[in-house]
N, C-alpha and C positions, 0 to 999 in steps of 0.2 A: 387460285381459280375461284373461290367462295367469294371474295372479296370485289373478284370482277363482276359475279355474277350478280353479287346485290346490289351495285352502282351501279349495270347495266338496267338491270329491273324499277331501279329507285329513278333512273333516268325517264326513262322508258312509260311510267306512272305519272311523274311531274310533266313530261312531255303530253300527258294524254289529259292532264289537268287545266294546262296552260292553255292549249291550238283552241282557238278562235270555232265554237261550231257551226255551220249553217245545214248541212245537210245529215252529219254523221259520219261521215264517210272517210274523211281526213282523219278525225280519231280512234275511230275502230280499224284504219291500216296501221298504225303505230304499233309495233312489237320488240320485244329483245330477244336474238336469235343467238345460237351458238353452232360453232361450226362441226363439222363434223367428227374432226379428233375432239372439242371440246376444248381446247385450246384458247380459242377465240370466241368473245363476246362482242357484239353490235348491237346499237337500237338506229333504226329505222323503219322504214313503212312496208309492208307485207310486198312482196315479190308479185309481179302481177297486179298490183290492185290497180282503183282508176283515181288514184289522188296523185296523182302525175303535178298538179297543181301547188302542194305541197309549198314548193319552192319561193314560187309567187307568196305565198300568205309568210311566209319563213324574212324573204329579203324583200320583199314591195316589190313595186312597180313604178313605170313612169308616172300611172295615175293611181297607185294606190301603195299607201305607207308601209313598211315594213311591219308584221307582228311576229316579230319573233319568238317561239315556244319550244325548240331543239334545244337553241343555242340558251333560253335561259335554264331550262330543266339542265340543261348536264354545266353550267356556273353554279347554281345553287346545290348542286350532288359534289361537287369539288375538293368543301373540305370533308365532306365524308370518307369522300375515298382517298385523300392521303391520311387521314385519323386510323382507316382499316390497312392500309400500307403499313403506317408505324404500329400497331397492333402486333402485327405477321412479321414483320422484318428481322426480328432476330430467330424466328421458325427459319424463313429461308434463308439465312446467316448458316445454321445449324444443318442445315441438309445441302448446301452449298460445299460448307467445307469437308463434309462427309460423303462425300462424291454421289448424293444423289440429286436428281435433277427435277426440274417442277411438273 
């Protein structure tokens, strides 16, 4: 869960590094959420906001080029998060075969 949660964060930071600014508004939606049980980590744009637009700046347009800033922040977080995978792996090796669960 730690491990999700700093790739999710460290995503979520280079994403907010990267996005192309013009108004502000596209960068201050960017967040990393977790779900309720805690289970589950996401980075995306705040629920509600108005950067609906996002997408556009992310994949282009017929008349404007793609600047992608999601998809390079979570390439460059990549090998971080399997270095904290192999880090942990034999922790959950160790609670796996001893019947506890994550």
């Amino acid at each position: 869960s730690s491990a999700i949660a700093a790739s999710a964060f460290a995503v979520a930071q280079r994403a907010r590094a990267l996005v192309p600014v013009d108004t502000g508004t596209l960068k201050a939606s960017i967040e990393s959420t977790r779900t309720v049980s805690g289970r589950t980590r996401s980075v995306g744009l705040a629920a509600g906001g108005d950067a609906y637009y996002w997408r556009f700046v992310e994949f282009g347009t017929r008349n404007m080029a793609a600047r992608p800033f999601f998809r390079q922040a979570a390439e460059q977080e990549q090998a971080a998060f399997i270095e904290r995978f192999r880090q942990i792996g034999p922790q959950i090796e160790r609670d796996l075969a001893g019947g506890r669960f994550l």
